[in-house]
N, C-alpha and C positions, 0 to 999 in steps of 0.2 A: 475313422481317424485319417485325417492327413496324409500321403504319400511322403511327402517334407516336409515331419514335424519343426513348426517354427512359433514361438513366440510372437501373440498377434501385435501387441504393443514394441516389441524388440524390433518387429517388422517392420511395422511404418516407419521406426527412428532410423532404424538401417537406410530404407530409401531415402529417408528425407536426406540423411546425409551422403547418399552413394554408396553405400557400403555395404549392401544386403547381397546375400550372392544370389548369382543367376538360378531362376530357377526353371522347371523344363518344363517344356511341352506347351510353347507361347500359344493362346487361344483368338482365335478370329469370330466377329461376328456376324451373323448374316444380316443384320438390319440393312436396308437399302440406305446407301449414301444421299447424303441429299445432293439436289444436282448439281451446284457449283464446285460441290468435292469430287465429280467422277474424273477427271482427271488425275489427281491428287492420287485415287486411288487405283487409276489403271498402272498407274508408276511404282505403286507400295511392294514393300518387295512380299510374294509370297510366306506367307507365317505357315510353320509345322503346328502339328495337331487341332488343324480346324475338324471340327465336329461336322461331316457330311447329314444332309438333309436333302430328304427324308430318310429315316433309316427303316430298314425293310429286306426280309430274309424269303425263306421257302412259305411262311403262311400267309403272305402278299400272293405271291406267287401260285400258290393252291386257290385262293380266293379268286382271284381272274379265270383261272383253267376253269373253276366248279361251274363261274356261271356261263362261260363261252362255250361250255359241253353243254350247258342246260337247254339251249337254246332259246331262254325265254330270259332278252338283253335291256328292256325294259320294263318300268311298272306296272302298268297296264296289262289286263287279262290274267292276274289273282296274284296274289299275295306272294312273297317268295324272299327274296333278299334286303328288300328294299321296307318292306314294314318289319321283318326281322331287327335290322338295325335299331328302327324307331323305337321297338321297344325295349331294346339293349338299352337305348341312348335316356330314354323313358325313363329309364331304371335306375340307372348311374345317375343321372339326374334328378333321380327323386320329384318325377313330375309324374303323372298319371296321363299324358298325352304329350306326342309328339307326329310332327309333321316334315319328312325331308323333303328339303327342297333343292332347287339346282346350284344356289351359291350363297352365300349369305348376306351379299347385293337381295337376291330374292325371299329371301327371309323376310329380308324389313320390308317389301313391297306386299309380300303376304299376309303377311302380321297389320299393315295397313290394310291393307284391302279388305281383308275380312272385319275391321271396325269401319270401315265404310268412310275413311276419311278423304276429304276431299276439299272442293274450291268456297274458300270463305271459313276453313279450320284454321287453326292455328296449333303447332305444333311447338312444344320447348323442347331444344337441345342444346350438345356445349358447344363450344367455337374449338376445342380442339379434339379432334376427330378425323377422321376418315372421310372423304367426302360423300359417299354411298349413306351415309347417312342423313344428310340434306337431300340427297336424290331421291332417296323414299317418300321424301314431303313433297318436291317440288315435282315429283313425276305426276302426284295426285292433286296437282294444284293447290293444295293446302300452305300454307306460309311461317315457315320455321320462326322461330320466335330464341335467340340465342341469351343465352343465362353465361353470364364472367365464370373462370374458373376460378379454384383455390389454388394458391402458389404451392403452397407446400406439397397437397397431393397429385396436382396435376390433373385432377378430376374436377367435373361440374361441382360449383359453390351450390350447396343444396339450399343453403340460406337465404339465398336469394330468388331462388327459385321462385317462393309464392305470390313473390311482387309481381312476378313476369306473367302471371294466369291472369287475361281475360275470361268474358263472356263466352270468348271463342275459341276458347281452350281447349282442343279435343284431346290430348293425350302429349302425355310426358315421355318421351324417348331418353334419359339418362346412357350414357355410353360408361363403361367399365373398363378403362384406357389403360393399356397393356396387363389387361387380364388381372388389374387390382380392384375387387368391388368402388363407386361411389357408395356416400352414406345412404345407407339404405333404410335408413331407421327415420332421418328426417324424408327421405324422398315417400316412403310409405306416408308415413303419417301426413301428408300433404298430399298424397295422393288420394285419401279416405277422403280428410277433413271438406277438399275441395271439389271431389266426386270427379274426378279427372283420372283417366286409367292411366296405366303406367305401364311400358313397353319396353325391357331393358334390352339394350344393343349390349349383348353377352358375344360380339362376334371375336373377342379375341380372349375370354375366359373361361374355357375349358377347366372345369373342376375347379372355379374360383369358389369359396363359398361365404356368406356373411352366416354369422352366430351361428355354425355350423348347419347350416342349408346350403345345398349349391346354388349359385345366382342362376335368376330366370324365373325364377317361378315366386318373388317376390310381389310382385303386380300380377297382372293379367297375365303376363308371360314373357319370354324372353327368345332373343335371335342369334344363333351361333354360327357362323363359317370356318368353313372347311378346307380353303382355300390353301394352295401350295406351302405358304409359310406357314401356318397355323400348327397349332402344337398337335391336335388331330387334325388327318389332311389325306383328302383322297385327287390334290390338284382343286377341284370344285367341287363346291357343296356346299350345303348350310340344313338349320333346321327354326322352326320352332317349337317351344316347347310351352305347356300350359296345365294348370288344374281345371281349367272350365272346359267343359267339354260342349256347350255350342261353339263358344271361341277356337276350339279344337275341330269341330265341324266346319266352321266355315273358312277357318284355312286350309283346311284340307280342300273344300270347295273350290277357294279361291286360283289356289296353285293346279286342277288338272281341270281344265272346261271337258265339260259334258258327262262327269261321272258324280254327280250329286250325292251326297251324302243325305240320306233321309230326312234326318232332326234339324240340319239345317236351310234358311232359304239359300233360293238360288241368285245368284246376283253376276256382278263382274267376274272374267276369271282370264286365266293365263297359262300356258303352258311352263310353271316351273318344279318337274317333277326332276326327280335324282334318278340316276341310273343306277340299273343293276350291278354296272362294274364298280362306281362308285361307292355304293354300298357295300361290297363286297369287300373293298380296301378299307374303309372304315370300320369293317369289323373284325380285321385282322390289325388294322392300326392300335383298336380298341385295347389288344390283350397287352399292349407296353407300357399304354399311357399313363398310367398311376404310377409304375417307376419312373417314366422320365421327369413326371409331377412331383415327384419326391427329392428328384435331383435337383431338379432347378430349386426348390424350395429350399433347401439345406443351403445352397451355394450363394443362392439371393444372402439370405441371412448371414453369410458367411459374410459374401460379401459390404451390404452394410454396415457392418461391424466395422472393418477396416475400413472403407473410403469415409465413415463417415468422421474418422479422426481426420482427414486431410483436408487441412483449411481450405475454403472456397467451392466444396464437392460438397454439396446434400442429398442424399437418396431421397425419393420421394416417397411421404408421409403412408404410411398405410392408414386407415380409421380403426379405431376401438373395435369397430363391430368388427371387421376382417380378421378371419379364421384361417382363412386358405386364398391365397393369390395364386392364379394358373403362371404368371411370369413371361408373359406372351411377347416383353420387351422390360427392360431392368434401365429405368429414369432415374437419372439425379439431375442436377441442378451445377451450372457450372456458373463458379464467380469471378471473373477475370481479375479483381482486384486483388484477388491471391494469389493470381499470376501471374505479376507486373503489368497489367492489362494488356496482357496478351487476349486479343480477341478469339470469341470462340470457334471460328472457322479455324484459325492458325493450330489453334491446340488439336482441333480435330483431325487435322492434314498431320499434325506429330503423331497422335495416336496411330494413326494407318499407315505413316511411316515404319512404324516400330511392327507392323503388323495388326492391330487390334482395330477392325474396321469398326466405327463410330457414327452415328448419322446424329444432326441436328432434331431430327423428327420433322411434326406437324408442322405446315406455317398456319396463318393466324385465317382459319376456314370464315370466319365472320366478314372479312374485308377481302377476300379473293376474287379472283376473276369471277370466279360462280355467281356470287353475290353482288357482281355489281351485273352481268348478264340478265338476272332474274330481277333487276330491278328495271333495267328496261324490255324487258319480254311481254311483248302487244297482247298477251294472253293475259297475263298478270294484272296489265294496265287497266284491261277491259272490266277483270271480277274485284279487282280492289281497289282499283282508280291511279291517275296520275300520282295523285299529290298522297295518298295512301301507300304508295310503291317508296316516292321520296322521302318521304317519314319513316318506313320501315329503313331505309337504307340508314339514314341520319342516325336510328337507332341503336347499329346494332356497334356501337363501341364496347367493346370488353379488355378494359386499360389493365387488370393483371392477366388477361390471356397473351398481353403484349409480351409482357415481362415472364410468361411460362415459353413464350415462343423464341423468344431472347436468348434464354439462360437452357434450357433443356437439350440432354445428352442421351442418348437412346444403344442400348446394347443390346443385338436381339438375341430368342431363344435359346439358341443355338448356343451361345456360348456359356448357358450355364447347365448345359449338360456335359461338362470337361469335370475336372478333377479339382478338388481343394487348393491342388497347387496349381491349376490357373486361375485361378481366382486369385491368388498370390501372384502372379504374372499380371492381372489387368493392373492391380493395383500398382506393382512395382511398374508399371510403365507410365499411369498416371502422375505419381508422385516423382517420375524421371524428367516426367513436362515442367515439371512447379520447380524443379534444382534449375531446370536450364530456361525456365522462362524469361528472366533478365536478360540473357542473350538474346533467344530468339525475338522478344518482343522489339528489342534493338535493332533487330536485320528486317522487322516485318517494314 
């Protein structure tokens, strides 16, 4: 129940007309600002009951002590804390294999590496993403290949996808953008039909699941990090996880040179193992994480509920098949036409005025610096050709990831492990921006 039982529909009219009362415990978000607002928000005045991150008591603290008594700080020389996890994480995951690795940056380079991909592959992913995920492809000289998103969910268009398969199609990377599955139903089914594996970037949905499975283990397998922000979080870390167990040997392979795994070959390798301490924080992380998953979940929903009666705000779409969203960031859609076109930077500098910090999100990873770098990189030039490079550039227009990159409003984690009644605070500040947008768009 609600701390401030309120009337969900009496709520929004209250705001809409100014008249709802204050209520407590204003909630901040950790999402990083985007850069043009850091300003904006070194001046915002401090908000009461921000939700501190990481949260962590005496069995964080046991967990460090156990393994710096052990003496034994890495993985290396048998088993101990470090495949412990894996098989916790195994487990909870409902995979039959997993592999920690040192970040979730090295996740997807593992997960590459042990499919062998490389110069003259092609890889499909979305344009809105993380860049770590282009880096995967292009560290292995293979040539990402970018699929438009869907507006509504803010996820790769899966429909589009099969147009995008060549010859040279080595695998499908789909991304799972703030911890809400893509359609998993069409990406499978196109994953079979076209004999193309499928590698899901799980790095930001921890205990997401499609038709009650947890994402990951829908394809070939999937990559999760660990990293400081993340809903599980040892600072660094990642994993992946898998039902094939050569694919499970040879990432294992892949991530520690020189200790081979028998069933599989030996090939490329790298030094990205996870440490003992790390592990050891992840598995005292581990014993909170299904409450903190329950929270956000309830308060997501809570949330949608209300913002989605406030003209010009769309939460983004969840799909049919999604059972379970980890909430790893909470996206809607902002329409400045319903807020006297008030542009969305303006509205965002009110938001973190009021306290409620807000970032823009991704920009548009298809047309970035990266992507025009790697179209002139003499490496590139040489295995694909000039006029191959200029083509792939020409190509990679994705005109609704323009319009997801435009309109998208991001609220991290953090803020929806607060209470019902901030949830009732994000909204009553939003719909505070929409009463006074006439003004402010007058002064912008």
């Amino acid at each position: 129940m609600p701390t401030n039982p309120i009337n969900r529909r009496r709520l929004i009219a209250g705001l809409a007309t100014g008249t709802a009362a204050v209520l407590s415990k204003p909630q901040t978000s950790a999402a990083a600002p985007a850069p043009e607002a850091k300003e904006a928000v070194a001046k915002a005045k401090p908000a009461k009951g921000t939700v501190g991150w990481p949260r962590w008591d005496g069995r964080e603290e046991d967990a460090l002590l156990d393994v710096l008594h052990s003496g034994k700080w890495g993985r290396t020389g048998g088993d101990r804390k470090v495949a412990e996890f894996e098989m916790a994480f195994a487990k909870r995951m409902q995979a039959k294999y997993c592999v920690a690795t040192s970040s979730g940056t090295t996740s997807l380079f593992t997960a590459l590496g042990a499919l062998n991909i490389g110069p003259g592959d092609e890889v499909i992913l979305p344009p809105y993403t993380f860049v770590a995920t282009f880096n995967a492809i292009t560290t292995n000289y293979a040539l990402p290949v970018f699929v438009d998103s869907d507006l509504e969910s803010l996820q790769i268009d899966a429909n589009k996808v099969d147009a995008a398969i060549s010859g040279a199609t080595k695998l499908l990377l789909p991304v799972h953008i703030a911890g809400t599955p893509a359609d998993l139903d069409r990406l499978t089914e196109i994953s079979k039909a076209r004999q193309v594996p499928m590698i899901e970037d799980a790095c930001q949905a921890h205990l997401a699941e499609w038709r009650g499975v947890p994402v990951g283990t829908q394809g070939l397998g999937g990559c999760y990090s660990f990293q400081a922000s993340k809903n599980l979080n040892s600072g660094e870390g990642g994993a992946v996880i898998t039902n094939d167990e050569d694919f499970a040997n040879k990432c294992y392979n892949f991530h520690t040179p020189g200790n081979p795994k028998p069933s599989a070959s030996v090939g490329r390798a790298a030094n990205f193992r996870l440490t003992e301490f790390q592990a050891g924080l992840l598995l005292a992380q581990m014993t909170r994480l299904e409450e903190q998953s329950k929270t956000r979940d309830a308060n997501a929903a809570y949330l949608n509920e209300m913002l989605s009666e406030i003209p010009g705000i769309t939460p983004a779409k969840r799909y049919e098949g999604t059972t379970r969203s980890s909430w790893h960031l909470y996206m809607f859609r902002y329409d400045p036409e319903h807020f006297a076109k008030l542009p969305r930077a303006r509205f965002l500098q009110e938001l973190r005025t009021q306290g409620l910090s807000a970032s823009s999100g991704y920009t548009a990873l298809n047309t970035s610096e990266h992507v025009n770098a790697l179209a002139d990189n003499p490496h590139y030039q040489r295995i694909y050709g000039k006029q191959r490079m200029a083509q792939w550039l020409e190509s990679n227009q994705c005109p609704v990831n323009d319009r997801v990159v435009e309109q998208a409003v991001w609220l991290g984690q953090t803020v929806l492990l607060g209470t019902r009644a901030d949830m009732e605070q994000i909204v009553e500040k939003i719909a505070k921006v929409q009463k006074q947008s006439g003004k402010l768009a007058a002064a912008s």
